[in-house]
MARGUSE-85865 format. One record per residue (C-alpha): residue number from 1; residue in three letters; chain; x, y, z. Coordinates in Angstrom, 1 decimal, padded with zeros to 4 digits. Example, Ala and Ser with C-alpha at 12.3 -4.5 7.8 and 13.67 -1.06 7.14 Angstrom:
2
  pos  code  unit       u       v       w
    1   ALA     A   012.3  -004.5   007.8
    2   SER     A   013.7  -001.1   007.1
// end
This chain:
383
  pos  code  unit       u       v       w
    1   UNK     A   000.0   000.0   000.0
    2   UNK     A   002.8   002.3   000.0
    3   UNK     A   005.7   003.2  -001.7
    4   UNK     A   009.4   002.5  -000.9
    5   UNK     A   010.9   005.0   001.4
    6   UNK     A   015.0   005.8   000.7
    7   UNK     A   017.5   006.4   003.4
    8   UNK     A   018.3   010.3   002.9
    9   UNK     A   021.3   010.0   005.0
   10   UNK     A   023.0   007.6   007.2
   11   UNK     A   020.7   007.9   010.3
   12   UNK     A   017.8   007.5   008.2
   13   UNK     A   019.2   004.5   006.6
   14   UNK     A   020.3   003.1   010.6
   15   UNK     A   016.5   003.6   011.5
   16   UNK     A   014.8   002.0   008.7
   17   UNK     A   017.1  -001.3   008.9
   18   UNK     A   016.7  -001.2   012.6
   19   UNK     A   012.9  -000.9   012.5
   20   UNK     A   013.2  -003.6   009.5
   21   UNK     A   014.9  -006.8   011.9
   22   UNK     A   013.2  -005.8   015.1
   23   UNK     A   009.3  -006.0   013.6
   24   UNK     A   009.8  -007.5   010.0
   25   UNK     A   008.2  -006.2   006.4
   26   UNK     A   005.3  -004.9   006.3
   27   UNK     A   004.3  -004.9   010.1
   28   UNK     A   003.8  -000.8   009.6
   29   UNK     A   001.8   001.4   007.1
   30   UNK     A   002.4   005.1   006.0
   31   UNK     A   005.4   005.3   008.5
   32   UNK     A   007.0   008.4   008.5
   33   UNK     A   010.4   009.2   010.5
   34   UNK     A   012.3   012.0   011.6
   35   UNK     A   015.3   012.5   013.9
   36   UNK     A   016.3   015.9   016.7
   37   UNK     A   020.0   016.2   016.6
   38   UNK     A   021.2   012.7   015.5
   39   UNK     A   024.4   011.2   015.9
   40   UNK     A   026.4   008.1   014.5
   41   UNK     A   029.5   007.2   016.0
   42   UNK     A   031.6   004.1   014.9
   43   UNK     A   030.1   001.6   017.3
   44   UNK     A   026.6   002.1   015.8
   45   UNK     A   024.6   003.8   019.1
   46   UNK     A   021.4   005.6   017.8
   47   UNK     A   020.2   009.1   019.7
   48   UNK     A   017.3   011.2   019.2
   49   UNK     A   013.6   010.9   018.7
   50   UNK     A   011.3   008.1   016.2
   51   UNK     A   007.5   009.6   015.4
   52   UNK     A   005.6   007.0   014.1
   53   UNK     A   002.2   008.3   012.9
   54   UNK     A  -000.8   006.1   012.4
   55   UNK     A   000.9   002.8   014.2
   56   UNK     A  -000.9  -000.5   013.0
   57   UNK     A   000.6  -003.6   013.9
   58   UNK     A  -000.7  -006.6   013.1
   59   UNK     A  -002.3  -008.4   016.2
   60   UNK     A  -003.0  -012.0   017.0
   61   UNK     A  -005.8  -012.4   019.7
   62   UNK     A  -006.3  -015.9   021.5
   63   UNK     A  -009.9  -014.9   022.6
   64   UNK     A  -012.6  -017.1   021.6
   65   UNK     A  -015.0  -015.2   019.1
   66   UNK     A  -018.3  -014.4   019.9
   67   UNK     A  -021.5  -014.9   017.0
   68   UNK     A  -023.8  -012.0   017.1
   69   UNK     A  -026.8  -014.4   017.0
   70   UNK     A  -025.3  -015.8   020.5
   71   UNK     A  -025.2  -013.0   022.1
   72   UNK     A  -029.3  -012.1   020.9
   73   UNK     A  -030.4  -015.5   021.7
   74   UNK     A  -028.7  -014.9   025.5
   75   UNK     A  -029.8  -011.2   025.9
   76   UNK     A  -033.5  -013.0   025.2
   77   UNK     A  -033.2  -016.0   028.0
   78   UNK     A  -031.4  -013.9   030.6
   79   UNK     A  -032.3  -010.1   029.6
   80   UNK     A  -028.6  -009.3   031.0
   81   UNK     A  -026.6  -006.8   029.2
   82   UNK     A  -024.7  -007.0   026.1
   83   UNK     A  -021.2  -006.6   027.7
   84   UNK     A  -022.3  -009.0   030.1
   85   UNK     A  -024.0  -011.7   027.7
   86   UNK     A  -020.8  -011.4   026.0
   87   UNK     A  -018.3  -012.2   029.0
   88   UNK     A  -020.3  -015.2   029.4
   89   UNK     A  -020.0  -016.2   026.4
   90   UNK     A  -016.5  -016.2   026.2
   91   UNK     A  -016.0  -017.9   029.7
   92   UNK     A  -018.0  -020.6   028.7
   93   UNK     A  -016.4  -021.1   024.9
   94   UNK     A  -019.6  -020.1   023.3
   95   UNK     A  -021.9  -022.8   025.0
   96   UNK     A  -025.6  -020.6   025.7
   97   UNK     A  -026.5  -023.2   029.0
   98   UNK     A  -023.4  -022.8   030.3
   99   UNK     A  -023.7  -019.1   030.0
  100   UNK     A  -027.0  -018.8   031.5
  101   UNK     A  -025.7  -020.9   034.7
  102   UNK     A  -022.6  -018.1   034.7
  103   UNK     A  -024.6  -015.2   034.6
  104   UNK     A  -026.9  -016.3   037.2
  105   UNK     A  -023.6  -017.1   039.6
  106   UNK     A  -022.6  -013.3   038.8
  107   UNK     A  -025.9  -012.5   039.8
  108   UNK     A  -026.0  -013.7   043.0
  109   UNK     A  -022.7  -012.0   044.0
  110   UNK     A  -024.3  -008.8   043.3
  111   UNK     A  -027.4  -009.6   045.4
  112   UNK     A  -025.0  -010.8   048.5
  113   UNK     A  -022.5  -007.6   048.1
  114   UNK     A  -025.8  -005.8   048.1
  115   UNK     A  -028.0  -007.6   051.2
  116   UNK     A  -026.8  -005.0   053.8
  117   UNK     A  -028.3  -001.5   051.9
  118   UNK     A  -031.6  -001.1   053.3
  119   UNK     A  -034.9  -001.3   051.4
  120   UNK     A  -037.5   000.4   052.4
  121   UNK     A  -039.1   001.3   049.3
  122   UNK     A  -041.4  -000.8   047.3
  123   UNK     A  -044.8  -002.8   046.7
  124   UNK     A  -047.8  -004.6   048.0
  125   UNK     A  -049.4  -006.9   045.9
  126   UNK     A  -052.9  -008.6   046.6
  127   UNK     A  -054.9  -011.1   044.9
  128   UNK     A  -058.3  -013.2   045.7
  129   UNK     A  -059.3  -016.2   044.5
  130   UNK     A  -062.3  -016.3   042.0
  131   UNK     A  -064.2  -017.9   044.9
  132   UNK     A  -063.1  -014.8   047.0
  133   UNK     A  -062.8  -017.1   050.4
  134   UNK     A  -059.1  -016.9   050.0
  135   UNK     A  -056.3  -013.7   049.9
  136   UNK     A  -053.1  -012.6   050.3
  137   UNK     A  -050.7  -009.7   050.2
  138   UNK     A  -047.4  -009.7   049.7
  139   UNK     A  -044.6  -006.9   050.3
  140   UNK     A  -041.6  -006.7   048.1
  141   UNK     A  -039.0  -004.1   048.7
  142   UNK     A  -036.3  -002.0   046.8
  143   UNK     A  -034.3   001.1   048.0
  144   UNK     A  -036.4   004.0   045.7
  145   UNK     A  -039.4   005.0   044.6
  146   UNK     A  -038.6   004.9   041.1
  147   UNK     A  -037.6   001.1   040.7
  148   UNK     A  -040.7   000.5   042.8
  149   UNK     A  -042.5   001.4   040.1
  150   UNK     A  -040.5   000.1   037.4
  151   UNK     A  -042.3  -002.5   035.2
  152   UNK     A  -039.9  -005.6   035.9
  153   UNK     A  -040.0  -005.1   039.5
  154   UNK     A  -044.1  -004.2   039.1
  155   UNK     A  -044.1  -007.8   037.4
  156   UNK     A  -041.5  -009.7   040.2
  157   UNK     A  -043.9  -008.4   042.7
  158   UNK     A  -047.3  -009.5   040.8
  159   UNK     A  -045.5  -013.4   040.0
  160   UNK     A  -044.6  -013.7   043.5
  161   UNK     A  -048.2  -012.2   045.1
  162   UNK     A  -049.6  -015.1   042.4
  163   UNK     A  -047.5  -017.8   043.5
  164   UNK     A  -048.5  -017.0   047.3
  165   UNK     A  -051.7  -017.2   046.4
  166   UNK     A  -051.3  -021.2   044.7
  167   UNK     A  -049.4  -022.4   047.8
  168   UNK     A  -052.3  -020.4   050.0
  169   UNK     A  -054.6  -022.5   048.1
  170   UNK     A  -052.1  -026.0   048.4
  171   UNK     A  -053.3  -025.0   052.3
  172   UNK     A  -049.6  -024.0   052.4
  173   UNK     A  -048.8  -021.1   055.1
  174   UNK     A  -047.6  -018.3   053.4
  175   UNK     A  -048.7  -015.5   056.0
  176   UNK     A  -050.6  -015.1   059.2
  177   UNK     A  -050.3  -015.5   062.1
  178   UNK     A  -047.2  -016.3   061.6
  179   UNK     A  -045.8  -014.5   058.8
  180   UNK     A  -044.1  -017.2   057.5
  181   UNK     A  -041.7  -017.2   054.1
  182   UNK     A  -039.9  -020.4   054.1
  183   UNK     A  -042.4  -021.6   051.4
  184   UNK     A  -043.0  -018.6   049.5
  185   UNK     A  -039.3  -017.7   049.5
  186   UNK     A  -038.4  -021.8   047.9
  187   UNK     A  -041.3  -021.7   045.2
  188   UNK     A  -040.0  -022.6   042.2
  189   UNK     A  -042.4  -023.6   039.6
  190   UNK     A  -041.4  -024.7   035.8
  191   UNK     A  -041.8  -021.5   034.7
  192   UNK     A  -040.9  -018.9   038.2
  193   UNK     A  -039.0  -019.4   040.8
  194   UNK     A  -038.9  -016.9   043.7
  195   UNK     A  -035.1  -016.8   044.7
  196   UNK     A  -034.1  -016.8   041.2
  197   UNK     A  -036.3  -014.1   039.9
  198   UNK     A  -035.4  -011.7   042.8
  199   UNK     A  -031.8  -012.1   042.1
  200   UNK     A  -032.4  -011.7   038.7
  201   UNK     A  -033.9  -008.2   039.2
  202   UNK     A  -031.3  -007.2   042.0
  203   UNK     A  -028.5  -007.8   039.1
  204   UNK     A  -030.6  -006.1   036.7
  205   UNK     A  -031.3  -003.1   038.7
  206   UNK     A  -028.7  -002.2   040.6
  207   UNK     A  -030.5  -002.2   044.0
  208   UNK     A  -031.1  -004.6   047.1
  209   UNK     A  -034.8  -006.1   046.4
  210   UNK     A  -036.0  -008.2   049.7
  211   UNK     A  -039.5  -010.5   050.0
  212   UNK     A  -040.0  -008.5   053.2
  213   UNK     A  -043.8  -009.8   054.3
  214   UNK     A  -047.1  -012.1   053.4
  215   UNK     A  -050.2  -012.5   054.4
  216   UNK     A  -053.4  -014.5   054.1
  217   UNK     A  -057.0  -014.4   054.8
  218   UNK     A  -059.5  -017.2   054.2
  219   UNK     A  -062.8  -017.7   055.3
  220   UNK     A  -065.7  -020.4   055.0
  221   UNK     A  -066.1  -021.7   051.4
  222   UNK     A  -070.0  -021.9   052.1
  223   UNK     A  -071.2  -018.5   053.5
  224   UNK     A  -067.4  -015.9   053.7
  225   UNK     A  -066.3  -013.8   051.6
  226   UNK     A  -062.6  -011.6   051.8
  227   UNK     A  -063.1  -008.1   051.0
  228   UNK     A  -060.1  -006.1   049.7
  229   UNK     A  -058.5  -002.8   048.8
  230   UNK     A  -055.5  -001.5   047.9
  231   UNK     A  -054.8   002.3   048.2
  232   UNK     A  -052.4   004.3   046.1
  233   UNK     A  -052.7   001.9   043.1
  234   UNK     A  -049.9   001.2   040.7
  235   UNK     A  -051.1   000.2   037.2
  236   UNK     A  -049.7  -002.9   036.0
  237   UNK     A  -051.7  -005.3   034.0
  238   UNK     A  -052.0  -008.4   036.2
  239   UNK     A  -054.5  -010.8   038.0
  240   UNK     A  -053.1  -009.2   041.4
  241   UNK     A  -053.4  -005.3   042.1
  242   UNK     A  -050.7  -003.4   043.1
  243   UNK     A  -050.3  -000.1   045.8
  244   UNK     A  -049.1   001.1   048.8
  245   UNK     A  -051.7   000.2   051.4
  246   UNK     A  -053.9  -003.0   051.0
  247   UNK     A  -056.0  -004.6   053.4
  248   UNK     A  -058.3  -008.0   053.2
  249   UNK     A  -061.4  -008.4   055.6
  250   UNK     A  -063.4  -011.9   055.3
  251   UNK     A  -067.2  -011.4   055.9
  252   UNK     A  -069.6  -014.3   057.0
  253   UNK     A  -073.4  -014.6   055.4
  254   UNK     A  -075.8  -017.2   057.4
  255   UNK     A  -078.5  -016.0   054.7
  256   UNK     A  -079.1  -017.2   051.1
  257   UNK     A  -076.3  -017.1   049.0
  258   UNK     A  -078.3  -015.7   045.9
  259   UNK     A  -077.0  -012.3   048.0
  260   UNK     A  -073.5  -013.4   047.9
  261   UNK     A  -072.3  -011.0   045.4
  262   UNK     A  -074.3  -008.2   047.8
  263   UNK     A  -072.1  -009.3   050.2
  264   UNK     A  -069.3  -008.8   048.8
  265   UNK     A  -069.8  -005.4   047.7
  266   UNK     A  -070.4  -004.9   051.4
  267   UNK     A  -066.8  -006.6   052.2
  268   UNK     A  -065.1  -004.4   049.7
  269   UNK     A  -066.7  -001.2   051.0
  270   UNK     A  -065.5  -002.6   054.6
  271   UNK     A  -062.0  -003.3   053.3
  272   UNK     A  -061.8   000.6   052.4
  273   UNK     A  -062.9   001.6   055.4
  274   UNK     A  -060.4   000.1   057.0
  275   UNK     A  -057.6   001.4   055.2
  276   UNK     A  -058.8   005.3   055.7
  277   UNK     A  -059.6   004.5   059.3
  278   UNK     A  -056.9   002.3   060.8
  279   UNK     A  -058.6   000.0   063.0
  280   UNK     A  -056.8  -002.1   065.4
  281   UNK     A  -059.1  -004.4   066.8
  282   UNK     A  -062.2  -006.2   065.9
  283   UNK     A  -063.9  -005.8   069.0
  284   UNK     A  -063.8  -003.8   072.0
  285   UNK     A  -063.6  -006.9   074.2
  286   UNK     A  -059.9  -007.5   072.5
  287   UNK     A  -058.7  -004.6   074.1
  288   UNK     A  -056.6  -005.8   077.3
  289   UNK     A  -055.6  -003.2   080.5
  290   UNK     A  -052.0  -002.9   078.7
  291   UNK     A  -053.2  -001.7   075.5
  292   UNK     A  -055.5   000.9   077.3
  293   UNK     A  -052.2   001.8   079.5
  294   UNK     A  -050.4   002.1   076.2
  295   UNK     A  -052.9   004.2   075.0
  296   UNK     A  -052.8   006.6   078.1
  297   UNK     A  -049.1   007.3   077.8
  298   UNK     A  -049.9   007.9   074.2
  299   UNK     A  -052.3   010.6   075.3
  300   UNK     A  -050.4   012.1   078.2
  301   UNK     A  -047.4   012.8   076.0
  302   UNK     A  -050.0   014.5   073.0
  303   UNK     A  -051.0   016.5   076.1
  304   UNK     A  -047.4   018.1   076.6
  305   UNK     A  -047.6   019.7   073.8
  306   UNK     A  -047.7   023.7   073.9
  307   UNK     A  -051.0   023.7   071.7
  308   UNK     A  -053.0   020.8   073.2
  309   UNK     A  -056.3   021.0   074.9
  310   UNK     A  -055.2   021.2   078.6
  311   UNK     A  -059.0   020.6   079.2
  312   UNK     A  -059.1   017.3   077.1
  313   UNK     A  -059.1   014.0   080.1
  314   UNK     A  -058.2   010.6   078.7
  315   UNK     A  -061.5   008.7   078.0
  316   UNK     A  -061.2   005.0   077.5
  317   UNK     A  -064.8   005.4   075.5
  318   UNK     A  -063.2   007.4   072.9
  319   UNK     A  -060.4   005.1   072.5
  320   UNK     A  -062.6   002.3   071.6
  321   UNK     A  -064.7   004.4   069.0
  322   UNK     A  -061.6   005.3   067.6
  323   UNK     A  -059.6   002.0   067.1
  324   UNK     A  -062.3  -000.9   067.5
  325   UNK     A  -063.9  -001.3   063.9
  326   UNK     A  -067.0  -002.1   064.9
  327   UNK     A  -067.8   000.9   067.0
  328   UNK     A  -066.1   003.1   064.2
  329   UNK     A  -068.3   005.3   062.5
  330   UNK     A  -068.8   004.0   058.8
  331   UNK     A  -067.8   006.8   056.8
  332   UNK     A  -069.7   005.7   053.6
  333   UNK     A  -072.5   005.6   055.6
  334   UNK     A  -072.8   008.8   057.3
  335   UNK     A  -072.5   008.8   060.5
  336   UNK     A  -073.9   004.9   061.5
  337   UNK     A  -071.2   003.1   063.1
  338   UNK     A  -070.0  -000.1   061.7
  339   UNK     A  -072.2  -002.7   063.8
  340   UNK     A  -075.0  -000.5   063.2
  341   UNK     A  -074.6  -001.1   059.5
  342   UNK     A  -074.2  -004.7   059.3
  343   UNK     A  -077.5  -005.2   061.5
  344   UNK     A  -079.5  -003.3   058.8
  345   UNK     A  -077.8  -005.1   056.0
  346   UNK     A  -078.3  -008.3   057.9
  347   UNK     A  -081.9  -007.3   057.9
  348   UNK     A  -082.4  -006.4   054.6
  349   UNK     A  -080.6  -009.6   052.8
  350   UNK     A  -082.3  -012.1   055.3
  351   UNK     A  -079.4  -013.1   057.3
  352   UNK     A  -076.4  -012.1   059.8
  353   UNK     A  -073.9  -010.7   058.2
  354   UNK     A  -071.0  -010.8   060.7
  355   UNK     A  -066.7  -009.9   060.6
  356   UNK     A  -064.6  -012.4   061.0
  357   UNK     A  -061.1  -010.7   060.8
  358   UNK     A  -059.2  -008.0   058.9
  359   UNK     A  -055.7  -007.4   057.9
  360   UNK     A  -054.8  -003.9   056.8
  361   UNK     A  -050.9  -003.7   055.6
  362   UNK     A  -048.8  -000.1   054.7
  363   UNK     A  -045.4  -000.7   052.3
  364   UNK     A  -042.0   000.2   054.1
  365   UNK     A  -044.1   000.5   058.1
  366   UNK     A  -041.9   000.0   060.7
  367   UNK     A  -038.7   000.6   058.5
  368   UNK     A  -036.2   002.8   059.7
  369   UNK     A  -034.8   004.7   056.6
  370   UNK     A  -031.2   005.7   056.5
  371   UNK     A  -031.5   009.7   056.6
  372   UNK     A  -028.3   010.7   053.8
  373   UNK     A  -026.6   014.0   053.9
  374   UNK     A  -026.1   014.9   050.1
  375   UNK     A  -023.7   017.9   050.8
  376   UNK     A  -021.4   015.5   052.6
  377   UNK     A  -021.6   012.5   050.2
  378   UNK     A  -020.1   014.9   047.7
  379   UNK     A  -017.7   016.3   050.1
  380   UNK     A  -016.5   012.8   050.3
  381   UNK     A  -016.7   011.8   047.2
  382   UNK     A  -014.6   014.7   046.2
  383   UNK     A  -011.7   015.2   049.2
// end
């Protein structure tokens, strides 16, 4: 490709049969050479400067090459990135199973080197049977708002909520009373598995993602119902809904079940009320001297306040109206309390209509978030 250079004078010559035995013919294109105060002496030593412009030296590279197709065909199983498809690859001499088992090792040494951050962000996700005698909500966390409501993590939250829901079903324990996760947490199906999929997301988006909660609600298959509600919902298109505050309620019928679907209108209407109103117990008979005591010393630190009613006495009436749901006023009712309203529904569909239990769940409660200091994070980042 180019033409042949002559030596102009000695030390040109010296260079181009030096460069000639140290790299062979050809080795360089469009070389071009030039000397700063050059020298040759009788034992043949070279000073002063070579400027070689536009250096291509042939290469010879013992890594194993990589088909385009591969990569597209891993990107598609795993959904990993390119750079990361292709170091698979590579480690694994171009064999896609292999590949797939060394991403997924990769995956879970992000997830560990990432267990410690704390997530309090994220989901709830509820779902009820078509029978509605059985529910359950789940709580998957992240560490932000905005992978929260990412669509993969939006779909890892809806699969696992699902899967609770089949082992709930199985007449697996996957919640209350005791909250348990063993089973949910070891799912794995032919097409999901829990501890895979979660990993699979933490590598994906760059944040600790933890199955913090479940729980489930079931009632009698021949007159209950479960009532839900889920506040603050996300829109994803799934069989379970997804928000920030969900809550289940199952509702006994001793009438005819003609009125069933009555009933359940009545359930779901319940279930909101107990989101907006926070009730803590069922009846006023489940509220022992400690929690009234706890209550007090709720009150009498309120009352230190500069701006509270000094007049105001503790009244253990008024705590009852306020956190017993039956003796809370039903707000889409007026103002009839709860009880008041199931007796005239009772009375009106031919039959007792009666609560059972209620679960009412808020994403991140009870989390203690990790205040950060931006200003100093830079000042850090930059001393």
């Amino acid at each position: 490709d180019t033409k042949p250079i002559r030596a102009r004078n000695i030390n040109h010559y010296f260079v181009m049969s030096l460069l000639s035995n140290l790299i062979g013919k050809n080795q360089f294109r469009k070389l071009s050479f030039s000397t700063e105060k050059p020298s040759f002496s009788p034992n043949f030593s070279f000073q002063g400067k070579i400027k070689i412009n536009e250096w291509k030296k042939r290469s010879y590279s013992t890594e194993v090459k990589v088909p385009i197709e591969s990569i597209k065909q891993l990107r598609q199983r795993t959904l990993a990135g390119y750079s990361d498809c292709k170091a698979a690859l590579v480690a694994e001499q171009n064999d896609l199973e292999k590949a797939v088992e060394w991403l997924k090792k990769k995956g879970s040494l992000k997830a560990a080197k990432k267990a410690d951050r704390v997530a309090a962000d994220g989901i709830l996700g509820l779902i009820t049977n078509k029978e509605r005698t059985k529910g359950v909500i789940t709580e998957l966390n992240c560490e932000t708002d905005f992978v929260s409501r990412g669509e993969r993590f939006s779909k890892l939250s809806s699969e696992i909520t699902e899967a609770a829901l089949l082992l709930n079903e199985e007449g697996k324990q996957v919640g209350t009373p005791n909250n348990t996760l063993d089973q949910l947490t070891q799912y794995n199906s032919s097409s999901f598995s829990v501890a895979d999929s979660i990993t699979d997301v933490i590598t994906k988006l760059g944040e600790n993602v933890k199955l913090r909660r479940s729980f489930s609600l079931s009632t009698d298959p021949q007159k209950g119902v479960i009532g839900s509600y889920v506040h603050r919902v996300q829109e994803f298109n799934s069989p379970a809904k997804l928000g920030k505050i969900a809550s289940l309620i199952a509702v006994e019928f001793e009438g005819d079940q003609k009125h069933r679907e009555n009933v359940i209108q009545l359930s779901n209407k319940l279930a909101t009320h107990v989101v907006g109103f926070n009730p803590q117990f069922l009846h006023s008979k489940d509220i022992t001297e400690k929690d009234f005591s706890a209550f007090e010393a709720a009150f009498n630190k309120e009352q230190q306040d500069k701006l509270a009613d000094k007049n105001k006495k503790f009244n253990k009436q008024r705590v009852i109206e306020d956190v017993v749901l039956l003796e809370q006023e039903f707000s889409l009712f007026g103002s009839k309390k709860v009880k008041d309203v199931l007796a005239e529904e009772s009375k009106k569909l031919g039959g007792n209509i009666s609560i059972t239990s209620f679960i009412k769940v808020t994403c991140g409660e009870g989390i203690e978030k990790k205040e950060e200091d931006f200003a100093k994070e830079v000042e850090k980042m930059i001393q």
